[in-house]
N, C-alpha and C positions, 0 to 999 in steps of 0.2 A: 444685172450686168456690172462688173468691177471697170470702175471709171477713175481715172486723176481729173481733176478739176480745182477751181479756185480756191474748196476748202481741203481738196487732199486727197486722199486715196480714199475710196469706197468698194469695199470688197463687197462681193455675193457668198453668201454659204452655202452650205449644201441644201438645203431646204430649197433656197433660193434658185440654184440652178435646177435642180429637178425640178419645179415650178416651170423655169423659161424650158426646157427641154420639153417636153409634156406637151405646152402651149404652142411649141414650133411644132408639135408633129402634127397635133391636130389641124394646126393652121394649114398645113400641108396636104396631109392626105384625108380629112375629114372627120367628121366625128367618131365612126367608127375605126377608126383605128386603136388598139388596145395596147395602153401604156402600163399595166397593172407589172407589177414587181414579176410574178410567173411569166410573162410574155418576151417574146422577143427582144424589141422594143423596149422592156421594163430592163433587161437584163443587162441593156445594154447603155440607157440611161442612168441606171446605178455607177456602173460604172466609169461611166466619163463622168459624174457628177463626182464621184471621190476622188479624182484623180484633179480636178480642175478645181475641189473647194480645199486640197492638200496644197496646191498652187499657189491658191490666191493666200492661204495662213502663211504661207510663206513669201509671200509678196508682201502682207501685211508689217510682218518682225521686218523683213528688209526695208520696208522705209522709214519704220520708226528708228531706225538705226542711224537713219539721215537727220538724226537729232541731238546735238550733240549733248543733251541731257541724260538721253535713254544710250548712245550708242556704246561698243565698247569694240577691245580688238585692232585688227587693224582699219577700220571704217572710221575711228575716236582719233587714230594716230592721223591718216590724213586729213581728218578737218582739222586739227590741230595746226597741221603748217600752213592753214591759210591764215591764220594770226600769229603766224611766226614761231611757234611752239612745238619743239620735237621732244617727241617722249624718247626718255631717260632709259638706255639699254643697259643690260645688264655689264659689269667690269668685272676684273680681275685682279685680287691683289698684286701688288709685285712686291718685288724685297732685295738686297745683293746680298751673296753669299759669298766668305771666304772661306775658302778650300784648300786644308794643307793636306800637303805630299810627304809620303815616307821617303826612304835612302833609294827609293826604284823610281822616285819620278811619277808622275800624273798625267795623262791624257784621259779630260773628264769629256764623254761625250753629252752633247746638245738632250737635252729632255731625262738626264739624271736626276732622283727624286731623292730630295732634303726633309726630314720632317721632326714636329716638337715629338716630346719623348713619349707621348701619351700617344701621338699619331693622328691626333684631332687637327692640324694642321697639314697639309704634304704640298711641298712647291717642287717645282723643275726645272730645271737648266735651259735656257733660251740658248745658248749658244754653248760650242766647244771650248774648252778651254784646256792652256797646257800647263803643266806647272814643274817648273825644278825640284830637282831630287831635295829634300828638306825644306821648301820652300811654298810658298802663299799665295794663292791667288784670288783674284776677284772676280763674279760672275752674276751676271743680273737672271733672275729667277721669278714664274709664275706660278701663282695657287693655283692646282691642280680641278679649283672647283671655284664658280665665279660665286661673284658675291660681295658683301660688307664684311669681311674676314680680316682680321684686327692680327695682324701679326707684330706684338711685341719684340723689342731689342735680346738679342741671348737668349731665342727659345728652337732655335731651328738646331738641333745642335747631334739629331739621329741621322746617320745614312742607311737609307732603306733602299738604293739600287750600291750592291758590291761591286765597286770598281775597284781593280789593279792598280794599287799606290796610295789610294784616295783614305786619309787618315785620320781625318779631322775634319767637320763643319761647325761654323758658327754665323748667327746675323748679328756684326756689333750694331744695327743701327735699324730701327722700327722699319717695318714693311711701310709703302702706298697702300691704303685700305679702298680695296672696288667698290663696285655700287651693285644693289640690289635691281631689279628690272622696274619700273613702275610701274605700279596699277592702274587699272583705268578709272578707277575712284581718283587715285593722287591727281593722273593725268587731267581730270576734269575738269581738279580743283587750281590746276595751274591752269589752265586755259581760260577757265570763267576769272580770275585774277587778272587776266591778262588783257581781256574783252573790259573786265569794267575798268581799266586803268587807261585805256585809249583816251582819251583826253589828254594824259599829261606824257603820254609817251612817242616821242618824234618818231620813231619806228613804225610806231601806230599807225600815229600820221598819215607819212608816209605811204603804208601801206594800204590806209582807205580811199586814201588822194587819187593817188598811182591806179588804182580797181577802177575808181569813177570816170578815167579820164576812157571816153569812146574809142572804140578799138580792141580796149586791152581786153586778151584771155589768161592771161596769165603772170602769175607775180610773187615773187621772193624778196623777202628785205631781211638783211641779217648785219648785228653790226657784232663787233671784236673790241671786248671791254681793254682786253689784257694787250701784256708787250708780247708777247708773240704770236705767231700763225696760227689760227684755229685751224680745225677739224674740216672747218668748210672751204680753206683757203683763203679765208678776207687777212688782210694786213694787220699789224695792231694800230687799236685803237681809226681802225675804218671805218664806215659804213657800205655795204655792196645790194646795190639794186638791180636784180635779175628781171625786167619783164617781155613779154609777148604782146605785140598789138601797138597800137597807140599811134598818135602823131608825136615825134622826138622831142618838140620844141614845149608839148603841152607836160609829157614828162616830167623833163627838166624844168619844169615852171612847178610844181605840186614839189619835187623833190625841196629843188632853192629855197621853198615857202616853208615847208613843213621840217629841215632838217635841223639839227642841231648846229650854232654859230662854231665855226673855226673845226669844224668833223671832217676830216678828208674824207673823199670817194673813191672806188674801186669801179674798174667797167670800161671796156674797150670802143664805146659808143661816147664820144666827147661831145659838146652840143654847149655855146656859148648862149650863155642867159643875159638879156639885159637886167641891171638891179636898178630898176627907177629912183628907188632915193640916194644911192650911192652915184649915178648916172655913167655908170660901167659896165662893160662884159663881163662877168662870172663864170668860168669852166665847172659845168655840171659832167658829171660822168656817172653812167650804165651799162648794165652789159642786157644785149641780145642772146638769149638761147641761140645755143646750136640744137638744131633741128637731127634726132637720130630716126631716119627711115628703118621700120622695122618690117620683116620677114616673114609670112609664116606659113609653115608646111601642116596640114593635118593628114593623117589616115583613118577612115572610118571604117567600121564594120554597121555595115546598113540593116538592118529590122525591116518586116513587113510595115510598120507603120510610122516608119520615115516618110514626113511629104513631101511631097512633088520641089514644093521651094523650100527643104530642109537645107539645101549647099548656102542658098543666097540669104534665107535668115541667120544662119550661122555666121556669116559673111558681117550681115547688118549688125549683127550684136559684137561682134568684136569691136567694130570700127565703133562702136557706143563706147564700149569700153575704155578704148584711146583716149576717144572725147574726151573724158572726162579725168584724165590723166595731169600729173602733178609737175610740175620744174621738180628735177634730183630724183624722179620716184623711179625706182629698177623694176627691169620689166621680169616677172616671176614668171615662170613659164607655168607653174602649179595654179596662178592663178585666173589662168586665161582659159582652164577647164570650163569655171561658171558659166560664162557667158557662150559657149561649145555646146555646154551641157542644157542650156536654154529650149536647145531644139529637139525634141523625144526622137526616140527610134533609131540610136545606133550606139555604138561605143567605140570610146576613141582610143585607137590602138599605138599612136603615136602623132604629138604635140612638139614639134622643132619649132625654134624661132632662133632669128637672126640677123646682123646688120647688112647680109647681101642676100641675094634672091636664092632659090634654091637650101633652105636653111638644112644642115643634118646634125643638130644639136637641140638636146633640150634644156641646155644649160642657160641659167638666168642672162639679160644682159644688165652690165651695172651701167646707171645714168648717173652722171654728174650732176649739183644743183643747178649750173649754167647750160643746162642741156634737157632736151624735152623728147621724148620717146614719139615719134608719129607713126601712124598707118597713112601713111599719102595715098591710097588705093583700096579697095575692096578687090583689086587685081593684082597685088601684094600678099593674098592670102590665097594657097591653091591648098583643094582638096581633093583626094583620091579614095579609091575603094578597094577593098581587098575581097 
């Protein structure tokens, strides 16, 4: 029988379950009952034993996946932000174009393609631009193909969409070069850098501190090296502590301890620290998740060997799902098949979700990092049949 226990997952093969199947009929109906491959009974043995040691091999790969040595994908990318680490998505070079106009004037529209003379290059027009009869304009421009694309000063210099007026391209001045997607090899190799550097990294810290303190499920720490606004909204030169759970005071006491001297904070939850050798109040600041109630509508097409609690296991496995859900993680409606698909015996003919009840979308919803995706209910998830 496939068990989790102290040392881990323990699968049954196939061998293994035709062996307990076998053993349970006999146990049942007596010795004479006939299990042989021609019988009844054997036919039908086979077959749930392929079907449940197909299961358990794939029960197997999924939790080696829960390793962040063996895992890759998107499984690699969220244990990653539990030590603060987001894999590196793929960019897109940019570059400005100036664009002259003949004696008739220029209206260059938005997604117009510029490219080198070889055509190994092609960028496009972000925006519309207009330009005077004999005259120059400037227009900021994206490689038509993301990536690490090295666009040199004076090579954009072909128009490949004919527009009316439009007479002349050049880039006086080097493209922004994108970035390639990261592997989950690279990815690895930054996060185990980052796991053995916890010692000297107040972030770290932080962030092991903040986990330990009882209560918490949940936890973001991100700091903003540069002068301006990140990606994630922290301030320059911040630190922003996102968590779930806790007592406020035990927080701000792991944060005080563990933070970098003279680092401002971000976070709408203030909480005054006493600093015993300073013998002052300190204003420590975090922020609380907003909690997003999620929606979801199924329709099935039910099979003779849907069971009796196929609605309410489907039910439990979502709400699993949640569980185990990220600060900032968007809710994919693709991938809340899995845990749908957990249950045999039907196909699902439409998968809406939504931040109000009655959901008729299956389009994603995006989560902020200060915000946490919940199922408050397994009564928030209604299923129908067609």
């Amino acid at each position: 029988m496939t068990t989790v226990d102290s040392t881990g997952l323990q699968i049954s093969y196939y061998s293994d379950i035709v062996a307990e199947m076998e053993d349970g009929l006999v146990a049942y109906f007596g010795d004479g009952v006939k299990t042989i491959e021609q019988s009844v009974f054997g036919q039908l043995i086979k077959r749930v034993a392929l079907i449940a040691a197909e299961l358990n091999t794939s029960l197997q790969e999924l939790s080696e996946m829960f390793d962040p040595n063996s895992a890759s994908g998107l499984l690699l990318a969220k244990m990653c932000l539990l030590v603060n680490v987001v894999k590196n998505e793929y960019a897109y070079s940019t570059v400005s174009l100036v664009c002259t106009a003949n004696s008739a004037g220029l209206i260059l529209p938005a997604g117009s393609i510029a490219s080198t003379q070889d055509g190994g290059i092609k960028v496009k027009t972000d925006v519309e631009l207009i330009v005077a009869p004999n005259q120059t304009g400037y227009v900021s421009a994206t490689a038509t193909k993301a990536g690490a694309i090295e666009i040199e000063a004076d090579t954009l210099t072909k128009i490949d969409t004919p527009v009316y007026g439009w007479s002349l391209v050049n880039n006086p001045a080097a493209g922004t070069t994108g970035m390639e997607e990261e592997t989950s090899a690279e990815l690895r190799t930054r996060r185990n850098s980052v796991v053995s550097q916890a010692g000297s990294s107040s972030i770290a810290k932080i962030y092991g501190e903040v986990s330990n303190v009882s209560g918490v499920s949940h936890i973001w720490v991100g700091e903003n090296y540069t002068d301006e606004l990140d990606d994630n909204g922290i301030l320059p030169h911040h630190i922003w502590v996102v968590v779930k759970g806790g007592s406020d005071a035990l927080i701000a006491a792991q944060i005080f301890e563990h933070k970098g001297g003279g680092i401002p904070m971000m976070g709408s939850t203030l909480v005054s620290h006493m600093d015993a050798t300073m013998g002052k109040e300190v204003p420590i600041r975090f922020t609380r998740p907003t909690e997003k109630r999620v929606y979801i509508a199924i329709t099935l097409e039910k099979y003779d060997d849907f069971p009796a609690t196929g609605e309410a296991d489907i039910k439990t496995s979502l709400a699993a799902f949640f569980a185990s859900g990220v600060l900032g993680g968007d809710v994919i409606s693709s991938r809340l098949y899995t845990p749908v698909n957990s249950v045999v015996g039907h196909k699902i003919v439409y998968l809406y979700i939504g931040l109000s009840p009655t959901p008729s979308s299956a389009a994603d919803i995006p989560i902020d990092i200060d915000e946490l995706a919940i199922l408050y209910s397994t009564d928030d998830i209604t299923i129908a049949e067609i």
